[in-house]
C-alpha positions as CSV (number, residue, x, y, z in Angstrom):
1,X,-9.6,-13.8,6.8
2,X,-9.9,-12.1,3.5
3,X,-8.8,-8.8,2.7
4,X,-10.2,-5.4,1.9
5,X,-7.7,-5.1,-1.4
6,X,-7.6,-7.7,-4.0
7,X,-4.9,-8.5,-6.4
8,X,-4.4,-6.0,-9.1
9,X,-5.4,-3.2,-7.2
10,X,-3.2,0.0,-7.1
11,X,-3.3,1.8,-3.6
12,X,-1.0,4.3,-2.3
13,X,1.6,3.7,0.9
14,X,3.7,6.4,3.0
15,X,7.2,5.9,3.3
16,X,9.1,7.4,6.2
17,X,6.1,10.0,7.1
18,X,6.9,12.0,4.1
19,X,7.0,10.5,0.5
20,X,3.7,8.9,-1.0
21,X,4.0,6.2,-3.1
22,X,1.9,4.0,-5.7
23,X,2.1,0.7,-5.1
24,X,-0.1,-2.9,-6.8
25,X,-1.4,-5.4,-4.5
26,X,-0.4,-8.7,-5.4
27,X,-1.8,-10.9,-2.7
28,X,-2.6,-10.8,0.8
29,X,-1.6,-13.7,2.6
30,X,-1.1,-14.4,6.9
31,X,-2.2,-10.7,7.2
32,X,0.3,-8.8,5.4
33,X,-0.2,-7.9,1.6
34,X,2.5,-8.4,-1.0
35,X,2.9,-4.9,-3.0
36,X,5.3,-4.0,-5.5
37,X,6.5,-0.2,-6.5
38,X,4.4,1.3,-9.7
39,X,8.1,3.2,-10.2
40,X,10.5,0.9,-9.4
41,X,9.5,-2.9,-9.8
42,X,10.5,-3.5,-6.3
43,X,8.3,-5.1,-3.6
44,X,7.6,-4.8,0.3
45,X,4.9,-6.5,2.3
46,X,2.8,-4.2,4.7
47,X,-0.3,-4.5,6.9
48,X,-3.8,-3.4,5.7
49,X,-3.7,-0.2,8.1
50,X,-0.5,0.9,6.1
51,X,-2.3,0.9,2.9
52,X,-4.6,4.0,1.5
53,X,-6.8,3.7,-1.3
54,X,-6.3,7.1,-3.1
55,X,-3.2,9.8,-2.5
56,X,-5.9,12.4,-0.9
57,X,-6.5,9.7,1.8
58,X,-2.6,9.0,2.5
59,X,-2.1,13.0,1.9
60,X,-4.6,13.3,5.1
61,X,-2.6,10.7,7.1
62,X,1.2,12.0,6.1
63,X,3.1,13.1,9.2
64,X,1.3,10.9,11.6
């Protein structure tokens, strides 16, 4: 199964239903893709329906 984001990417997450945050794709592997924080350096690993591909997309999704 590939994935719809390839490595090197930058899509944006939502943390906690409030904060947006730019993250880089680094792979995608078993289902979950590796992403580390454009701010901080640090990583997480999250499931495609988690990620957004611009702010205005993640924007319409906040709070849900």
């Amino acid at each position: 199964m590939a994935g719809k984001y390839k490595s090197g990417d930058r899509v944006y997450i939502i943390e906690s239903k409030r904060f947006i945050r730019e993250v880089e794709v680094l792979k995608f592997s078993g289902g979950l893709y590796t992403l580390r924080f454009i701010d901080s350096g640090g990583g997480i690993k999250l499931r495609e329906n988690r990620l957004f591909p611009t702010k205005d997309e993640a924007e319409k999704n906040k709070g849900k």
